[in-house]
N, C-alpha and C positions, 0 to 999 in steps of 0.2 A: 763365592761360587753361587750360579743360580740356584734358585730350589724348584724344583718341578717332582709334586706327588701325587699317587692315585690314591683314595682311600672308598674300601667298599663298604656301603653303607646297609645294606641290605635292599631283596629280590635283585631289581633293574636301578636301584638308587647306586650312584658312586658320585664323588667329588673330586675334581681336580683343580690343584693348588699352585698356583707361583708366585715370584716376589708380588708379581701386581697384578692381581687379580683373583676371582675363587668361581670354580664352575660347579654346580650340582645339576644332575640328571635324573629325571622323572622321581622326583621325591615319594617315595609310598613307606611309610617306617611304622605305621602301627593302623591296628582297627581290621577291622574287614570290608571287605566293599562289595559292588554289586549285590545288595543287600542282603551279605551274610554270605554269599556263595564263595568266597575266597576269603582266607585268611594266608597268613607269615607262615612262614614254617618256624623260620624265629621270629617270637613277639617278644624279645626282650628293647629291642629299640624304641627309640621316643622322636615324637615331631619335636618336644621341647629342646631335646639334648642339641639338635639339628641347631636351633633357633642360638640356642646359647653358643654355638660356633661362630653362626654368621654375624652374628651383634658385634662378635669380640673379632672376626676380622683384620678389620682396617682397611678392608681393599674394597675394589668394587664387588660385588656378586651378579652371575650372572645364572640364572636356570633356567636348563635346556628342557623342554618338554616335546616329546618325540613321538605322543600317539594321543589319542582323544583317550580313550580307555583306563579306568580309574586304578589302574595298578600302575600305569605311568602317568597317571594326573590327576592328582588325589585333592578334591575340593576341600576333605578339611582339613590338609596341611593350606590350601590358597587362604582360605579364611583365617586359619590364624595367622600365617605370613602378613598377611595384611594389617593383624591389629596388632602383632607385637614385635615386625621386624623394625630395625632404627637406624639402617642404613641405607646406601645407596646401590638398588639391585634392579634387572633389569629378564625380564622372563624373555626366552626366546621360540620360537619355532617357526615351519615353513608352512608357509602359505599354499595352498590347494585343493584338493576335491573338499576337504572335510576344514569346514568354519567353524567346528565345535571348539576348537583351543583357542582360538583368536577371539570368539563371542564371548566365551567365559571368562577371559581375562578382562576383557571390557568392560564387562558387567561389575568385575569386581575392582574394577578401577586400578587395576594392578599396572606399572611402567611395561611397555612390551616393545620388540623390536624383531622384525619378520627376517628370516633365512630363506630367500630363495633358492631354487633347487640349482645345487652345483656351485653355485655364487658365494667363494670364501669371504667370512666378516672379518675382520679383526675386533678383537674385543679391549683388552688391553694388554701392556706389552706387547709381549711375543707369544698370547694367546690367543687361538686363532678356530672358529667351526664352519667347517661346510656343511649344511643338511645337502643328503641323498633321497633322494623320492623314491618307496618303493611298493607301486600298488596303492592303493585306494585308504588313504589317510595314513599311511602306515610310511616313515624316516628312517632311513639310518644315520651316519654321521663322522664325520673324521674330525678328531679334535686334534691341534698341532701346538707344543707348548716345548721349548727349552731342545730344540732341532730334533725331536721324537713327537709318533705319529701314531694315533691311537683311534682305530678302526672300531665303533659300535654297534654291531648288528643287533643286539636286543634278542629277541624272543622269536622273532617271524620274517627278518631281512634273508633273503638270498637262499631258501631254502634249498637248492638244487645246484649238481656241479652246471647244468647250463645257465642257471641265474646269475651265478658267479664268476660266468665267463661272459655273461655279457655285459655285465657290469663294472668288469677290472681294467677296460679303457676308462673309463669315466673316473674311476677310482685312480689309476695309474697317471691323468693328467695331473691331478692334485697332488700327489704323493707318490712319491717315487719306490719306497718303502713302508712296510706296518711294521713297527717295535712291538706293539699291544692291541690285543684283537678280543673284544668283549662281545660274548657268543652266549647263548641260551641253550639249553642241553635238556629242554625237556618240556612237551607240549604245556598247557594248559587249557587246549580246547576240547569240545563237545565229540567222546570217541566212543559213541555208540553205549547201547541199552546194557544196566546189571549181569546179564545175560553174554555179553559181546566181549571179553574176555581178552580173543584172539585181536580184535580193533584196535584194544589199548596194548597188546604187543607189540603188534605193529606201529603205532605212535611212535612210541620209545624207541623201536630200531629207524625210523625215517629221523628223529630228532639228534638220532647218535651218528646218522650218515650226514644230516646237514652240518654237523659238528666237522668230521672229518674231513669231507669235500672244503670247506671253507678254511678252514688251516694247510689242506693242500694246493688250492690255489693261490691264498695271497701269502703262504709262508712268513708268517709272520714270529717274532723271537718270543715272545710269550702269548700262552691264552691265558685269562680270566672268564670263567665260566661266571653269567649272570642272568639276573632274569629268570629264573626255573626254581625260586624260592618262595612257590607261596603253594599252598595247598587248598582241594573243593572241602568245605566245611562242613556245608550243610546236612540235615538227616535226609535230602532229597537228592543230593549228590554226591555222593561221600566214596559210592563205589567208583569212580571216575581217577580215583587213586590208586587203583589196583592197577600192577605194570608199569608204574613211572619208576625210573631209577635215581636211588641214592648218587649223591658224587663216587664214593666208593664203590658203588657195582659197576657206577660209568664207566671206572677207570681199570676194568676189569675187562670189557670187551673188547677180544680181538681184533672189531673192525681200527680201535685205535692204537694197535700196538704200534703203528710206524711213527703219532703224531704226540702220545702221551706225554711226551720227556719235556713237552711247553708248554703242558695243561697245568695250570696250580690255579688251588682251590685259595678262595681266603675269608677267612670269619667275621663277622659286624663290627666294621670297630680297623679292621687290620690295616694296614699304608704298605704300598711298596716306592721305593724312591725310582722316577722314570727315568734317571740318569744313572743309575749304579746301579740297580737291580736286576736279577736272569732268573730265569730257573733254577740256577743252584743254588743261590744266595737265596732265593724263597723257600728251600726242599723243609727247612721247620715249622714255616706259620703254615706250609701247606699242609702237613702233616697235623698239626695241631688244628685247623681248618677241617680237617676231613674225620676228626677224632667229633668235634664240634657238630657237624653236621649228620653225621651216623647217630649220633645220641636225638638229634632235634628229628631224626626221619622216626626212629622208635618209637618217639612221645605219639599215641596217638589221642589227645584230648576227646571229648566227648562231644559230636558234631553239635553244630546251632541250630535251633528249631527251625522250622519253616514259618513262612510267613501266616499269619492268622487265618481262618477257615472264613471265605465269602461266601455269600449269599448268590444265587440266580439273580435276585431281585438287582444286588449291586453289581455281578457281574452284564446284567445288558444294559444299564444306566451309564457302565463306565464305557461298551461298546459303543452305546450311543453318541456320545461324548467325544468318543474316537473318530469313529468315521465322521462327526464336525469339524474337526480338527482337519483332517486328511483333507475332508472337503473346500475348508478354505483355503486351504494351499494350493489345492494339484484342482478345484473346480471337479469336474467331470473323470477325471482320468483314471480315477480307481475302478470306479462303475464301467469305463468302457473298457480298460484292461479285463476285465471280469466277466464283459461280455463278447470280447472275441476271444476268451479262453488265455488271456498270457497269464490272467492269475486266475485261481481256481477258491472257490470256497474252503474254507479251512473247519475241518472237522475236529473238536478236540474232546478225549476223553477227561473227565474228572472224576476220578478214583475215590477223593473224599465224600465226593455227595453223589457217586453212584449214575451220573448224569453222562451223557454227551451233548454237545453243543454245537453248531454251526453259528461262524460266522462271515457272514458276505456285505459285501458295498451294497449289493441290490439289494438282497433280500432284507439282511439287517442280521440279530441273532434270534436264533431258534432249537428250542426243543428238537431230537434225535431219539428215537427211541433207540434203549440200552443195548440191542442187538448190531446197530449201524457201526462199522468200521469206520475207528477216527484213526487219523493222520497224526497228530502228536495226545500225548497224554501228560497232564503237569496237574500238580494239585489245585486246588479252586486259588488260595491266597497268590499263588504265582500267577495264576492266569490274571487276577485284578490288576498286579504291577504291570504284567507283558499290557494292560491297555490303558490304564493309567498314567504310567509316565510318558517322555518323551522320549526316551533313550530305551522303552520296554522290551524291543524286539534284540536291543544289541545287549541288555542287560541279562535276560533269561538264558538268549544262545550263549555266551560267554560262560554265564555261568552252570551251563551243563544240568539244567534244574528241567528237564523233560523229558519222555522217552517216546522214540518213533516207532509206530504202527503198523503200518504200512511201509513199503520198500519205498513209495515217494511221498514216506511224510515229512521229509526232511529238507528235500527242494521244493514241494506245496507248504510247508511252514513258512520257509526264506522269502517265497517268490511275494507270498500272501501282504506282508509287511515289508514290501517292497516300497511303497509308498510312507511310512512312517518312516526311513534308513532315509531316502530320498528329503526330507523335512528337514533331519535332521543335520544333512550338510548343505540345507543351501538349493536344494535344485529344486526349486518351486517354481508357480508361474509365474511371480515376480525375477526370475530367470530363466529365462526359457532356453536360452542355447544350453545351460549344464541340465537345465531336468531332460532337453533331447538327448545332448551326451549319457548321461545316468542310464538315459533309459536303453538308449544303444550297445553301453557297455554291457547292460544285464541281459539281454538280447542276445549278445555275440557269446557272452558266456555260457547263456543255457545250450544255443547249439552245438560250442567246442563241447561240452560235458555228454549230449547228445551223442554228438561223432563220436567220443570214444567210448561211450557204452555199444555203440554199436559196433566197433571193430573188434573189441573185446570176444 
């Protein structure tokens, strides 16, 4: 008899197994990422235990990596995969807006093989993925193994019953049927200042509706909730926790009384078999799952510090540094975006050393006296990374590490580093039709967001 199994590994990690072949999905099993801003909700798992699977094997391996973002693509499980895996494995994802998965696999020399969008691989046997494109670097994916058909939304695929109606031709060509629909049941984005309370309510009910919507569209015979397993750590975002729900409060809301009865939870570590497995055959590990994860939502550890207290002096060295950077890329077009207004100087307060600060393409940074309204506010060590690294702007906003000022400090923060986001996939002026597109798409966007504050 074939064997074909799903086992959940923890957050967005799961592995699927048959006679010939072994698939893992965005591997993340221990540490924190975005420097400290997220941790596990369970940290009892290990990249090593991972490693001690795939060695022992025998099959091929293949790892699907589904989003640039270090909770689905975790650099140091790549680096140890690299030094101590001893078989034959082959990383996957799809090619598009965002080069960040495909560069970094390069760089680390790792085997890789591109998934075009819609375009079924075969992998081996009768294992089989299609990546789904959906939005700006962001997959979903249909995995097909042993005649069952296992739909992966992740965290942020298909948010809306319209998303998911325009999406379930493209879906329904490939797959006639979903047996298994792996769905995220709980933000982990930026939902408004200590104060904003009501925001993270609402989170949580839009995350529990894209839940419902997506199980009534494509009717699938089980859910596996994933993806909604890590928690904000840090002592600078820690309130961004409040209003998210347990599995067990999930499974409490009304809005899912029609769809619960194909929700099942399941614990680090748990398999369901894709050939013999339903809902009722899981009602125990789901239970013991949800026993599991009520004790891990209790624990609340003692947040991570924030990043070390900078200097003015280091923070406009590391500005300067910055707009070099931007400069060689994009030439001129920070400065002139700046100067016809599409981006706006960026005001930001720093609470630790009592400061605000500007910073602009033209101007450069400067001194604010402590009266002038800033647009975001973040401690001085977080504002160093947000200009430091290369990934700063998607590292801070992910990780919820600032709080907005102003009613447009939050579309003047995004627009501002608009050009660092733009680097970082590729649309520089060594390509010029994707830095036009980029810059089109951010364009049409601020005006639909325009239009509908204004019909509001």
């Amino acid at each position: 008899m074939p064997r074909a199994t799903l086992t959940f590994l923890n957050h967005a990690c799961f592995m699927v197994r048959t006679d010939a072949a072994l698939l893992v999905a965005d591997p993340w099993l221990e540490g924190a990422v975005l420097d400290g801003a997220w941790s596990l909700i369970d940290g009892a798992t290990s990249t090593a235990s991972l490693l001690d699977t795939l060695n022992s094997a025998g099959v091929p391996i293949y790892i699907w990596c589904s989003r640039a973002q270090p909770d689905h693509f975790s650099l140091p499980f790549l680096r140890r995969f690299r030094s101590e895996f001893r078989g034959i494995a082959t990383f996957l994802y799809r090619p598009g807006r965002d080069m960040r998965i495909g560069d970094e696999l390069r760089r680390l020399r790792l085997p890789l093989a591109e998934c075009p969008d819609g375009v079924t691989v075969a992998l081996a046997g009768d294992l089989r993925l299609t990546a789904l494109a959906n939005g700006d670097g962001d997959t979903a994916c249909l995995i097909g193994c042993g005649g069952r058909t296992i739909l992966n939304l992740g965290d942020r695929a298909l948010p809306t019953a319209e998303a998911c109606h325009a999406a379930a031709p493209r879906i329904g060509r490939v797959a006639s049927r979903i047996d298994v629909l792996l769905t995220g049941f709980g933000s982990m984005g930026w939902c408004g200042n200590p104060e904003q309370f009501a925001l993270r309510e609402a989170g949580a009910k839009a995350a529990v509706e894209r839940l419902a919507v997506q199980v009534e569209r494509f009717r699938p015979k089980l859910v596996l909730p994933i993806a909604s397993f890590a928690r904000f750590a840090r002592a600078d975002n820690v309130w961004l926790n409040g209003g998210r729900m347990s599995p067990s409060e999930l499974l409490e809301v009304s809005r899912l009384e029609g769809v619960r009865g194909v929700v099942r939870f399941l614990a680090p570590g748990a398999s369901i078999d894709l050939l013999r497995d339903t809902p009722g055959t899981l009602a125990s590990a789901h239970a013991r799952a949800l026993e599991h994860w009520t004790e891990c939502w209790r624990s609340r550890p003692p947040p991570l510090p924030r990043p070390p207290q900078a200097s003015l002096g280091e923070l406009k060295a590391a500005f300067s540094r910055y707009r070099e950077r931007v400069t060689t890329g994009l030439h001129v077009l920070p400065r002139l975006l700046e100067t016809v207004g599409t981006l706006r100087p960026l005001l930001v307060h720093l609470p630790d050393l009592r400061q605000t600060v500007e910073l602009s393409y033209r101007h450069g940074f400067r001194l604010k006296s402590r009266e002038t309204a800033a647009h975001v506010a973040m401690f001085s060590g977080t504002a160093l990374q947000l200009l430091r690294a290369e990934d700063g702007f998607d590292t801070v906003y992910a990780g919820g590490c600032f709080w907005t000022l102003r009613r447009s400090g939050l579309p003047v923060f995004g627009r501002f580093f608009l050009p660092q986001r733009m680097g970082r996939r590729g649309a520089d002026r060594r390509s010029p039709l994707k830095m036009g597109g980029y810059l089109w798409r951010a364009l049409v966007g601020r005006m639909a967001r325009q239009l509908q504050a204004a019909l509001r």
